[in-house]
C-alpha positions as CSV (number, residue, x, y, z in Angstrom):
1,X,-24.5,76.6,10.8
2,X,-26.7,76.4,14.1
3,X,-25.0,74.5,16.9
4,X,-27.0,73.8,20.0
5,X,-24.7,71.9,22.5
6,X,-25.8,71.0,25.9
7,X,-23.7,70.1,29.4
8,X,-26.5,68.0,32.0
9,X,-25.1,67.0,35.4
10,X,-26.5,66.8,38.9
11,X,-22.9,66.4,40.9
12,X,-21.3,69.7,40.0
13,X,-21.0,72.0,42.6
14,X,-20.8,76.0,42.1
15,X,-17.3,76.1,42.0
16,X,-17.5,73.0,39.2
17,X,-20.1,75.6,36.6
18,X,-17.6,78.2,37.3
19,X,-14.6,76.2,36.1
20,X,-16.6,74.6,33.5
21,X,-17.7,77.8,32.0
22,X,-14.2,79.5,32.3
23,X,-13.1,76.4,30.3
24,X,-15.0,77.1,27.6
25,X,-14.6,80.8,27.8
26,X,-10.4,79.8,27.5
27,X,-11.2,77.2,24.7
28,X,-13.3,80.2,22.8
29,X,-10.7,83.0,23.2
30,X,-8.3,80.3,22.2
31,X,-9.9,78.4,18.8
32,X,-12.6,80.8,17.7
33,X,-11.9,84.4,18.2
34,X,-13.2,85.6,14.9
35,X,-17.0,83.6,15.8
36,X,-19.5,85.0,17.8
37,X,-20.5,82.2,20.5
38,X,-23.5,82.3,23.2
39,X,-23.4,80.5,26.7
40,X,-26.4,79.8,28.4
41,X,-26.4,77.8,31.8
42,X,-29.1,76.8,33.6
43,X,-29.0,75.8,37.4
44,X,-32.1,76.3,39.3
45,X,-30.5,75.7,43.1
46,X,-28.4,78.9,42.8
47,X,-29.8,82.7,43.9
48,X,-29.6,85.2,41.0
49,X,-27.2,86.9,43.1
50,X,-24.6,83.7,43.1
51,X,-24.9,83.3,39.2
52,X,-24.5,86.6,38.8
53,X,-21.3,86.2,40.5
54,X,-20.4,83.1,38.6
55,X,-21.3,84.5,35.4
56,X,-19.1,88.1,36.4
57,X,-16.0,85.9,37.3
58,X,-15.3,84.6,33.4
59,X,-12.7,85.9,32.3
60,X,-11.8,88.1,30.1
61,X,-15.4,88.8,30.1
62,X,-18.2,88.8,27.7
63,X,-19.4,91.9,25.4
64,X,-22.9,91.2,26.7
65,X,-24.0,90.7,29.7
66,X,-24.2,88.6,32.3
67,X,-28.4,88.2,31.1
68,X,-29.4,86.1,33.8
69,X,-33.3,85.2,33.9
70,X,-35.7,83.5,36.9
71,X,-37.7,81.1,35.7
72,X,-41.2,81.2,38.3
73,X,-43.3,77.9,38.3
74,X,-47.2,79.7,38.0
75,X,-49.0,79.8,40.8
76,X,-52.6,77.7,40.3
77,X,-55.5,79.8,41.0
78,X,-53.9,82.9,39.9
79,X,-55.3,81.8,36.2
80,X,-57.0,84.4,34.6
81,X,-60.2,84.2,32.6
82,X,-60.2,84.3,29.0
83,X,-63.3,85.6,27.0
């Protein structure tokens, strides 16, 4: 079955994703070690560098990763010209 579960909030601080993803790291490793689970966290105010770091302090760690991606808002007038 396909889950899809999402966490929104606008008051947590760094350390708050940190502890919240640790949590569910502990509540994986505990209930579900035989299931393969994916975490994805999105929070546009931090630097790559600091969810890197957030993402590296879970333990025990992940298999994979930390992925971490940068979403860019396009530029206007940078559009190119289809034929």
């Amino acid at each position: 079955m396909k889950v899809n579960v999402q966490v929104k909030s606008e008051q947590l601080t760094k350390e708050d994703l940190r502890l919240l993803l640790q949590a569910i790291r502990d509540c994986e490793q505990k209930n579900f070690k035989d299931k393969e689970i994916s975490i994805g966290a999105e929070a546009p105010d931090l630097t790559i560098d600091e969810m890197g770091e957030i993402l590296k302090s879970i333990k025990p760690p992940y298999n994979y990763g930390p992925v971490i991606f940068k979403f860019v808002e396009p530029s206007r007038g940078n559009n190119v010209a289809e034929d």
